[in-house]
C-alpha positions in Angstrom: -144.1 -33.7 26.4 -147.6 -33.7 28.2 -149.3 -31.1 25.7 -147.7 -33.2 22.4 -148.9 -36.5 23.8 -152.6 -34.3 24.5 -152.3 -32.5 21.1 -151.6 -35.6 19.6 -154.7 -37.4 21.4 -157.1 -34.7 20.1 -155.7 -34.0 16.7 -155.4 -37.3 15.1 -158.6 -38.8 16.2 -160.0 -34.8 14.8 -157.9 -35.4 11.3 -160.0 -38.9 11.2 -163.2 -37.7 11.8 -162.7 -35.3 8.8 -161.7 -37.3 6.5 -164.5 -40.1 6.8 -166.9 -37.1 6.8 -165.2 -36.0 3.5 -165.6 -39.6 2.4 -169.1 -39.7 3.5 -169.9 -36.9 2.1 -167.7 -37.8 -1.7 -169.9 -40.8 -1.6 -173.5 -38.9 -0.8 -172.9 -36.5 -3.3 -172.1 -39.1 -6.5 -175.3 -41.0 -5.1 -177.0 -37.9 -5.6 -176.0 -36.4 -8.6 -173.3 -38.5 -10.1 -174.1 -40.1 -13.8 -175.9 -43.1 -11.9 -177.3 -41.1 -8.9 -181.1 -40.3 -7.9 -181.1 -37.2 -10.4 -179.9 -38.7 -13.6 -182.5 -41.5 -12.6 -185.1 -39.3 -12.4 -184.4 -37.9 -15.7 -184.7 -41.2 -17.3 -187.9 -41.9 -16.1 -189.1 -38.7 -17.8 -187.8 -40.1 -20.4 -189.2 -43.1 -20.4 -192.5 -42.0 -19.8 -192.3 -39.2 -22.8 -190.7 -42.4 -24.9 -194.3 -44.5 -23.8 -196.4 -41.5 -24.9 -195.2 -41.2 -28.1 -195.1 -45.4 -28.6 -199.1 -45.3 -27.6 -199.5 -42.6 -30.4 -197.4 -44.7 -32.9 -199.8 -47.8 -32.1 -203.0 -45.9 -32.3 -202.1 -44.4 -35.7 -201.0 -47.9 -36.7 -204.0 -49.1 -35.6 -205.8 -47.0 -38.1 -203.7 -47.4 -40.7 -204.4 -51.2 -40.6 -208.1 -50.8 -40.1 -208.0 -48.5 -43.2 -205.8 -51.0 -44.9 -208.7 -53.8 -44.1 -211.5 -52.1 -45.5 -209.5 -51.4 -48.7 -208.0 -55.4 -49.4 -211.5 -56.9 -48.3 -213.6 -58.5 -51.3 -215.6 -55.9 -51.1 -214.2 -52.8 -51.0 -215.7 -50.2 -49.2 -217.2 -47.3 -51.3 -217.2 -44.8 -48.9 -213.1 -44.6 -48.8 -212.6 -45.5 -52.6 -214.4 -42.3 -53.4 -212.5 -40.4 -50.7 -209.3 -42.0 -52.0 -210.4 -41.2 -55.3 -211.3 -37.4 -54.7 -208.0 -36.4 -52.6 -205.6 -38.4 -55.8 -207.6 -36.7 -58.3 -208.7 -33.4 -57.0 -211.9 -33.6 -57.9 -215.1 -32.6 -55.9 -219.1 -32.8 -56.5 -221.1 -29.7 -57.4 -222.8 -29.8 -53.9 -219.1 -30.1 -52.1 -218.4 -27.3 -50.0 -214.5 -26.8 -50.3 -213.0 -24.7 -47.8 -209.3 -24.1 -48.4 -206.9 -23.2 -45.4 -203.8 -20.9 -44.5 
């Protein structure tokens, strides 16, 4: 009766020691790699800064695109960029152009 009572004492306070580790350690390893954990987070900021980059890009080649657009709608058009517009929609070049055709 002595060593039940004493392998009760040790055992059931052992049995609940491992299972709030196991419990611990269920809950560490979904904060760590579960869908909402520290890794998926980090994955979305790559994301997000990847998304930024190419939203910068998209602004600065807006940006252009309505400069260009400015200098064309202005009461006075700009000659420079009429001629180019006018050259690259009808294929035409000067006799002093240099025309250098790539791959």
């Amino acid at each position: 009766m002595v060593v039940r009572r004493r392998f009760r004492a040790v055992l059931i306070p052992l049995v609940a020691y491992a299972c709030a580790a196991g419990l611990v350690w269920y809950f560490l390893h979904n904060a760590r790699i579960g869908n909402r954990g520290f890794d998926a987070k980090q994955v979305l900021k790559i994301q997000i800064f990847e998304v930024n980059r190419e939203l910068a890009a998209a602004r600065a080649e807006r940006a252009e695109w309505d400069r260009r657009l400015a200098l064309l709608q202005a009461d006075q058009v700009d000659r420079d960029l009429l001629e180019e517009r006018g050259r690259i929609l009808l294929g035409r070049v000067h006799k002093n152009d240099v025309v250098i055709v790539g791959p």
